[in-house]
FIVEX-952594 format. One record per residue (C-alpha): x, z, y. Coordinates in steps of 0.25 Angstrom, whole numbers, padded with zeros to 4 digits, always signed. Last residue first. Layout:
# residues N
XZY/...
This chain:
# residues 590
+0247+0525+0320/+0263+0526+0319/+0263+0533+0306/+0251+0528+0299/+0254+0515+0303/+0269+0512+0298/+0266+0517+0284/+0261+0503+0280/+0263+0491+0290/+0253+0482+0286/+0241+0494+0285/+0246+0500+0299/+0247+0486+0304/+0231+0482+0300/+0226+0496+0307/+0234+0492+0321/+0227+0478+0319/+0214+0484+0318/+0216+0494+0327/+0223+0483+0338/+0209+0477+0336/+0200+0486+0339/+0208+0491+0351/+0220+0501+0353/+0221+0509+0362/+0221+0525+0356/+0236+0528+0361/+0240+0529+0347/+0234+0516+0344/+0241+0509+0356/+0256+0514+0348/+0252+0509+0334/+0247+0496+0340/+0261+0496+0346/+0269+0501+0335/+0259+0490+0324/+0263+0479+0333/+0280+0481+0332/+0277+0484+0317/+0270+0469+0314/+0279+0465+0324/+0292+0469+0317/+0288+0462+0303/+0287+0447+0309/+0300+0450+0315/+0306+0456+0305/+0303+0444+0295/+0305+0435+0306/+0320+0441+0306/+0322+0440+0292/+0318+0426+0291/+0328+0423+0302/+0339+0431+0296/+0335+0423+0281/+0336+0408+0288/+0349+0411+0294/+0357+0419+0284/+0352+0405+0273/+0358+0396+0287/+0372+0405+0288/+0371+0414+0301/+0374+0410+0315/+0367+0419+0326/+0372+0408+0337/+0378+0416+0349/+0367+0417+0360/+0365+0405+0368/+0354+0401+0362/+0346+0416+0364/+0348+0412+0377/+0340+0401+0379/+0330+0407+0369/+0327+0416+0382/+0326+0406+0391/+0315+0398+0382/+0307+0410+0381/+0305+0409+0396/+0300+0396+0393/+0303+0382+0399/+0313+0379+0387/+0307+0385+0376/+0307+0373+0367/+0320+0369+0373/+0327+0381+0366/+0321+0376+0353/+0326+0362+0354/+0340+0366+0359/+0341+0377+0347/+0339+0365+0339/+0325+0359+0334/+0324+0352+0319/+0311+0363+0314/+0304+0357+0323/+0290+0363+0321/+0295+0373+0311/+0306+0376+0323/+0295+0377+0336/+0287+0385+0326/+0297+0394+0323/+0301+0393+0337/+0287+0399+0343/+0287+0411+0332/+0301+0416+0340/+0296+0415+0354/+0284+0423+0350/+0292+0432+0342/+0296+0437+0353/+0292+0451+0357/+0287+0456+0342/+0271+0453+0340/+0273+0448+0324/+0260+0442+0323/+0265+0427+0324/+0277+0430+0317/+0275+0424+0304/+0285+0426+0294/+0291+0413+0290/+0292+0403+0280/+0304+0392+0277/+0318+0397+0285/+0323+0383+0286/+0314+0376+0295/+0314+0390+0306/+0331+0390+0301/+0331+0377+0310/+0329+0384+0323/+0345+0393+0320/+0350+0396+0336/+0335+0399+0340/+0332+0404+0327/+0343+0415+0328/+0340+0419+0343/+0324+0420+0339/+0328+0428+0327/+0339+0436+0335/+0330+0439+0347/+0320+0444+0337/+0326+0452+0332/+0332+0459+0343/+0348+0457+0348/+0356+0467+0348/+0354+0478+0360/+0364+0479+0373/+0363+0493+0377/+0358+0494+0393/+0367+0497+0404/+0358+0503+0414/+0345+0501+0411/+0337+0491+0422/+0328+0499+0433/+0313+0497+0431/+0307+0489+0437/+0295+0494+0443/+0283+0490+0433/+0275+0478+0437/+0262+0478+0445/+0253+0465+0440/+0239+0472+0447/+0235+0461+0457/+0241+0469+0468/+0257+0466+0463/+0266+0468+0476/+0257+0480+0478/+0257+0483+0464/+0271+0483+0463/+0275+0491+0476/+0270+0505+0472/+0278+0503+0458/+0290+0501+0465/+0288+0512+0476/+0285+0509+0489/+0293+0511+0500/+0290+0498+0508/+0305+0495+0508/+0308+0498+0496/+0297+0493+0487/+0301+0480+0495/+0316+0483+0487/+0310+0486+0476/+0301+0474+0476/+0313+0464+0477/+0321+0472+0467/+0311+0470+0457/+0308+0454+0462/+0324+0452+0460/+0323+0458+0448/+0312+0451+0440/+0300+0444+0442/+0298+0432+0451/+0298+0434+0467/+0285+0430+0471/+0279+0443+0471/+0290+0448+0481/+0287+0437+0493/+0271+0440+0492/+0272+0453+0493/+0283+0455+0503/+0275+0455+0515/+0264+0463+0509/+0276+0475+0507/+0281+0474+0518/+0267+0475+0526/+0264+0489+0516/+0279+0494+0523/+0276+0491+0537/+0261+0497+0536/+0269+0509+0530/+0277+0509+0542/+0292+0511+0543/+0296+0495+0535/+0289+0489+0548/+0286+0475+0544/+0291+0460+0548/+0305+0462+0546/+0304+0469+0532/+0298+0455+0528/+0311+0448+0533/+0320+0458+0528/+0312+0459+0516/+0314+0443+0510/+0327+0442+0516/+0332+0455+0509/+0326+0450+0499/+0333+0436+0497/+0347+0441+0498/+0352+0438+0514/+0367+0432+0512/+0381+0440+0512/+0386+0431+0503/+0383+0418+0511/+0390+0424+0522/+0401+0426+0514/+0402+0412+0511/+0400+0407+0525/+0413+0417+0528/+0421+0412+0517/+0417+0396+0520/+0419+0398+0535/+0413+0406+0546/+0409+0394+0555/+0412+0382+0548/+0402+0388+0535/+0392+0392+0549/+0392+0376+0553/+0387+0373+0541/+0380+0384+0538/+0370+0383+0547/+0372+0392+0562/+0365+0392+0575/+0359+0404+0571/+0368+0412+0561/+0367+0408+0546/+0355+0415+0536/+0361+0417+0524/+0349+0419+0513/+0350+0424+0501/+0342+0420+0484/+0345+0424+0472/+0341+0421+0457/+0345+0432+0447/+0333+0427+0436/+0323+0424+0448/+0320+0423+0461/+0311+0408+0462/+0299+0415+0467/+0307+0419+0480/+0314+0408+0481/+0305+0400+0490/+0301+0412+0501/+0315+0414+0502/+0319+0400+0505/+0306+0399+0516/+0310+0413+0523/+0325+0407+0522/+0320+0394+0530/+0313+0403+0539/+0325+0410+0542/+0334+0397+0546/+0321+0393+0554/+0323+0406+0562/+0339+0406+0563/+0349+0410+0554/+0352+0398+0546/+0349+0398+0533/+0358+0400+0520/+0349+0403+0508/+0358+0407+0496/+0353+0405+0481/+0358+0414+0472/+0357+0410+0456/+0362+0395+0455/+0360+0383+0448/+0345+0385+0444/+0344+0392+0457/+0345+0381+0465/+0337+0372+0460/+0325+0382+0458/+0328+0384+0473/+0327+0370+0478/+0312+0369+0467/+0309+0382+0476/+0309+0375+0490/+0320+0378+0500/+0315+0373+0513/+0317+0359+0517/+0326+0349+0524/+0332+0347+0510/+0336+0359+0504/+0352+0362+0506/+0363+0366+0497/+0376+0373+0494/+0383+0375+0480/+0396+0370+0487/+0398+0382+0497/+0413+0378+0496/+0413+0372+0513/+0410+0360+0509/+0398+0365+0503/+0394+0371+0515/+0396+0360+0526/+0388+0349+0514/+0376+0360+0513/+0375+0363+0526/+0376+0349+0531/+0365+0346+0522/+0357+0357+0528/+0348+0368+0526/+0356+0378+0517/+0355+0384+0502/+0367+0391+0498/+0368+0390+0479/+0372+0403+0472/+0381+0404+0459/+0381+0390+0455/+0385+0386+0441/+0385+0371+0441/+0395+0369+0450/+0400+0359+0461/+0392+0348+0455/+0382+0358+0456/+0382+0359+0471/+0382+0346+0473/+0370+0344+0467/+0364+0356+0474/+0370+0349+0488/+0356+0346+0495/+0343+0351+0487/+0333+0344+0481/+0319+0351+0477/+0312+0351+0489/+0318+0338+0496/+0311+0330+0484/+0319+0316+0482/+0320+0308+0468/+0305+0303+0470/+0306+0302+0485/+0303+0313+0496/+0311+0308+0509/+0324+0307+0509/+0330+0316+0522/+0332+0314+0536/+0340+0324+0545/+0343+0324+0560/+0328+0319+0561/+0329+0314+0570/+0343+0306+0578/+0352+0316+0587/+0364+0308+0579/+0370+0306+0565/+0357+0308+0558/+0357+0316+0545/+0351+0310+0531/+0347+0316+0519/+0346+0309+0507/+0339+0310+0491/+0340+0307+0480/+0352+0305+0474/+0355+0310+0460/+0366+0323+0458/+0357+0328+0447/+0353+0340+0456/+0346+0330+0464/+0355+0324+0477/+0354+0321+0493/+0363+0313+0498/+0366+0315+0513/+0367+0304+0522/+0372+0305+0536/+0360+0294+0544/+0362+0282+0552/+0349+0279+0544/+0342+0286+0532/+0327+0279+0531/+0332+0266+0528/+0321+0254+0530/+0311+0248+0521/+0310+0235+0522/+0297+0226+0527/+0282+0227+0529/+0280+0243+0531/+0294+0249+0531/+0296+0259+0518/+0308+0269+0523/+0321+0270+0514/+0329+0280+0508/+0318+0288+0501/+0320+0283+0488/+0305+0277+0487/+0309+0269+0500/+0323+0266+0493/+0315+0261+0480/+0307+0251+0488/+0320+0245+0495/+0322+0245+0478/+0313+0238+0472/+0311+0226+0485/+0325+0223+0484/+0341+0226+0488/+0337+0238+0495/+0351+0245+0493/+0359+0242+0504/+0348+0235+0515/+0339+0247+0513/+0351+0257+0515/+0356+0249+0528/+0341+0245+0531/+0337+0252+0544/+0351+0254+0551/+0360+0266+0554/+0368+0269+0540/+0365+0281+0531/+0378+0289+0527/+0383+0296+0515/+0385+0310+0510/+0389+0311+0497/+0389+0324+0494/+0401+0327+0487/+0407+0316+0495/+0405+0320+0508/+0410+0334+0504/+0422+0328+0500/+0424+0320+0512/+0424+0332+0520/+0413+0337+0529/+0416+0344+0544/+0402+0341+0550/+0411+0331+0560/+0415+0326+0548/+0399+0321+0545/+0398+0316+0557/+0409+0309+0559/+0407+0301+0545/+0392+0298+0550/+0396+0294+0562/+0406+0285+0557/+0396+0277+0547/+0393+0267+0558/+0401+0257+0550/+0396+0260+0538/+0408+0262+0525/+0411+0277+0523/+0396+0284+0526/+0388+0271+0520/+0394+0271+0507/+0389+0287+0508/+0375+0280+0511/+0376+0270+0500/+0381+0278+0489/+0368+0287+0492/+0359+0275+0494/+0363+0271+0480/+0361+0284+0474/+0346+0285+0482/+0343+0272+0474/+0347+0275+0460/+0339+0288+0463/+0328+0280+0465/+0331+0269+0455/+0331+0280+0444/+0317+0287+0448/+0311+0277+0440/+0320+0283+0427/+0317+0297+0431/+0303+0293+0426/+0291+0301+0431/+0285+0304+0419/+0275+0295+0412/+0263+0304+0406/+0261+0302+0389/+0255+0317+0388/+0268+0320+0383/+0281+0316+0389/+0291+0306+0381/+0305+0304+0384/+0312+0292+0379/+0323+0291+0369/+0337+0287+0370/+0345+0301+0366/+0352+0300+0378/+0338+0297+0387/+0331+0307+0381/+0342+0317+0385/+0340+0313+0399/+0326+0313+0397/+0326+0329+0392/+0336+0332+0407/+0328+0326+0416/+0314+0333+0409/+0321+0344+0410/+0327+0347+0423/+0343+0338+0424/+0353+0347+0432/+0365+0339+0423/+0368+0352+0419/+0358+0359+0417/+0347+0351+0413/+0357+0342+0406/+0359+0355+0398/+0348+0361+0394/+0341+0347+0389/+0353+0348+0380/+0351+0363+0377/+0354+0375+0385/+0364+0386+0389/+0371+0390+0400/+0376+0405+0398/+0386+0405+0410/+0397+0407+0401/+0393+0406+0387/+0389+0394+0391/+0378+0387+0380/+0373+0373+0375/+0364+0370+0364/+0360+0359+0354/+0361+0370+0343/+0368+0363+0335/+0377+0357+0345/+0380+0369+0350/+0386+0368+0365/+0394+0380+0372/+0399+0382+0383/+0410+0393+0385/+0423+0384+0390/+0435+0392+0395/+0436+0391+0410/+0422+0391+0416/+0414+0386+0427/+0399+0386+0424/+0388+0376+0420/+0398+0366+0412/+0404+0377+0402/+0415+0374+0396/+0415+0367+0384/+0411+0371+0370/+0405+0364+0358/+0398+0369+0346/+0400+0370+0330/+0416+0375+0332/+0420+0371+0347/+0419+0356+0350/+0422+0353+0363/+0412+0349+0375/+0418+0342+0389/+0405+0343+0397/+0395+0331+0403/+0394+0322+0391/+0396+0334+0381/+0383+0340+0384/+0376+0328+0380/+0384+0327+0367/+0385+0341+0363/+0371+0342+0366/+0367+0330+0356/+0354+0325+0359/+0343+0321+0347/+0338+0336+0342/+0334+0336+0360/+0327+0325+0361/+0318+0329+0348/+0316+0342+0354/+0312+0338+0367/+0304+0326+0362/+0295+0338+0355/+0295+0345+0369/+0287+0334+0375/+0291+0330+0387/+0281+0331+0398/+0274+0322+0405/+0260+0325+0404/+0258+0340+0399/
């Protein structure tokens, strides 16, 4: 694919960065036997429980189970995505980023001046606030909606003077860069001569990405003037429908979020925070969209809709919910508060106070029982036709819910309400034919088993990748059918390939994968440490096991389908093949 990393400069990037010495810039590390602990930067915690290997080039929390490698960690802790977070690291160890197919990317360095640019303006507008001479209005206004100077600070609000060139006039020193405020969105293009402001006599809010950059502004008038709010435009830096207003802040506050309140407005978000409701924040004069969500819920779990009561407020829900639904899963939430009429939660925080806004957040509308209230409202529950209608309407809401518990209790509770069984339901949620099984309800208390074999191999070649160079000639596996050896087979050839990748090479090998998750944790699980001969012998031992069980795992279920009189030309070949291979075994299991 045109423009995309190669992996091979991953691997390479990643054998020349120190972890210790890039996680050590931003946390106080100390040396504890082979490895280095601290406390833990993604949670609060007393005693410290974070972990880096310099061996393995590996980070983990015992507390909040963090974990990852370099790349891992500017990615989630400075809020970098991957290709951010790889030329970051390029750019410590001095070498430039290639991407295959020979296609120029869209260099963060000419972005530079933009965000430069927006930076200025935002040192200019709060310079603006304390220093203009007409800046009194502003200052009135913004005490007269009850903000302190800390709040003023922590988001820097600034001001935007009356006039046509006070920003242009500032920082359009040349041709370059009055071109460069056009492109930033804080000035207008005139035909034949200067461009002018486009914020003027204007509060100003700063608007910043998840790395704490400008990039954006919104502007509200100080009289009866339209539109009451103005803000950047689209721009290179800027897209309303993936920033989100206080998420940045938000952060600086906390890493670990437990639930982060959506609402409308800046002043929303600035009366609420104030208030202690610091992980608060606003979309942009837009609906929620799925790239704000995905924001969201990468910091948090629970996400909190907090509308105002009224018919547009409900709308605005109905949009919200309709967005989230695909994005429900792995133990995300998602309620709404809907706010008396009259009411947005700046003036209903003064109203009922931070303990009674609090609660009232608690009490919140879960997801589904917004979904079915408002679909149960437009049937009649006591007539079939009522019940079949339900079930249409829902249709398409609960098929794009992702699989897992949330969508199981979703259509047990419409099974419920329609009076269909379970199993009746699924293939009328399901007509082209892809019925699942009911789920089934979880054991109660179930025994904790040791580990598999092939969880242990794949766990000990993980932590251990240079016994692969070191273990000579191997069993093949290809034929060996166990669940698993797929994974396994593909890092043996990963490590005779490179046979010098760490655990952090291997892991970001899988990165994008599901399997790439699971070795995740398999990293962060205690180091099966045994003397290097001990090593090599236990993971010949256990291919040798492996490469012995699936023979015997293949000649049980060809054994089985012979029995029932299924198998085909083929599978009686092969079924005949094992019963010579496997002596005994055949004649009495056939």
């Amino acid at each position: 694919m045109a423009g995309r990393i190669p992996q091979a400069f991953v691997d390479d990037l990643l054998a020349r960065v120190d972890i210790v010495e890039l996680i050590g810039e931003s946390v106080p590390l100390k040396r504890a036997g082979h490895d280095y602990q601290a406390r833990c930067p993604f949670h609060d915690e007393k005693s410290p429980s974070f972990t880096v290997s310099p061996r393995k080039q590996f980070y983990h929390c015992f507390g909040c189970g963090a974990h990852g490698t370099a790349i891992g960690f500017l990615m989630q802790y400075a809020r970098m995505d991957f290709p951010e977070a790889v030329r970051a690291l390029a750019q410590r160890a001095g070498v430039p980023v290639p991407e295959e197919g020979g296609a120029a990317r869209p260099a963060e360095a000419g972005l530079a001046p933009l965000y430069g640019l927006l930076d200025r303006a935002r040192q200019y507008f709060q310079r603006q606030l304390h220093e203009h001479p007409q800046a009194r209005r502003a200052q009135e206004y913004l005490r007269g909606r009850g903000l302190d100077a800390a709040t003023l600070d922590a988001f820097q609000l600034g001001y935007a003077p009356p006039g046509w060139d006070g920003l242009v006039g500032a920082l359009g020193g040349d041709e370059k860069t009055r071109e460069d405020l056009v492109q930033a969105g804080l000035a207008i293009a005139r035909s034949g001569g200067r461009p002018y402001d486009r914020f003027r006599d204007r509060v100003m809010y700063p608007i910043l990405d998840r790395r704490g950059r400008t990039v954006g502004f919104g502007g509200r008038v100080l009289d009866d003037s339209k539109p009451k709010y103005l803000n950047s435009p689209e721009t290179p830096v800027f897209h309303k429908g993936r920033e989100l207003y206080g998420l940045y802040q938000a952060q600086r506050v906390s890493r670990e979020l437990d639930s982060v309140v959506v609402v409308e407005g800046y002043m929303d978000v600035l009366a609420l925070v104030q208030a202690g409701f610091t992980s608060t924040v606003a979309t942009l004069g837009t609906a929620a969209t799925a790239q704000h969500l995905e924001q969201i819920f990468r910091v948090a779990s629970r996400v909190v809709f907090c509308f105002d009561g009224d018919a547009a407020g409900r709308k605005a829900a109905w949009r919200a919910l309709e967005t989230s639904l695909p994005l429900l899963r792995e133990g995300r939430q998602a309620s709404f508060v809907f706010l008396p009429e009259g009411e947005d939660p700046d003036t209903r925080v003064r109203r009922v106070g931070p303990e009674g806004f609090r609660a009232e957040l608690a009490r919140g509308t879960p997801l589904s029982s917004f979904l079915f209230d408002h679909l149960v409202a437009q049937v009649e529950l006591g007539t079939l036709d009522g019940r079949a209608r339900l079930v249409d309407l829902a249709r398409p809401f609960v098929t794009r819910i992702p699989q897992g518990a949330f969508r199981q209790m979703v259509e047990m509770r419409l099974a419920e309400l329609s009076r269909l069984e379970p199993g009746e339901l699924a293939p009328v949620l399901d007509p082209a034919g892809h019925a699942r099984v009911p789920p089934r309800p979880a054991p109660v208390a179930p025994v904790r088993q040791a580990p598999s074999l092939m969880r242990r191999t794949v766990t000990l070649l993980l932590h251990h990748p240079e016994i692969v160079a070191r273990a000579g000639e191997l069993p093949p596996l290809g034929g060996a059918g166990v669940p698993g050896v797929g994974v396994l087979s593909e890092m043996i050839e990963l490590l005779r390939a490179r046979p010098d990748l760490s655990m952090a090479g291997v892991l970001e090998h899988f990165r994008e994968s599901e399997t790439g998750r699971h070795l995740g944790k398999l990293a962060a699980v205690e180091d099966p440490a045994l003397p290097e001969a001990d090593l090599v012998q236990e993971f010949r031992d256990a291919l040798e096991r492996i490469a012995h069980k699936g023979p015997q795992q293949r000649f049980q279920a060809l054994a089985a389908r012979a029995r029932a009189g299924q198998l085909s030309e083929a599978e009686t070949r092969e079924y005949a093949e094992l019963c010579v291979r496997l002596g005994g075994q055949g004649g009495r299991s056939g």
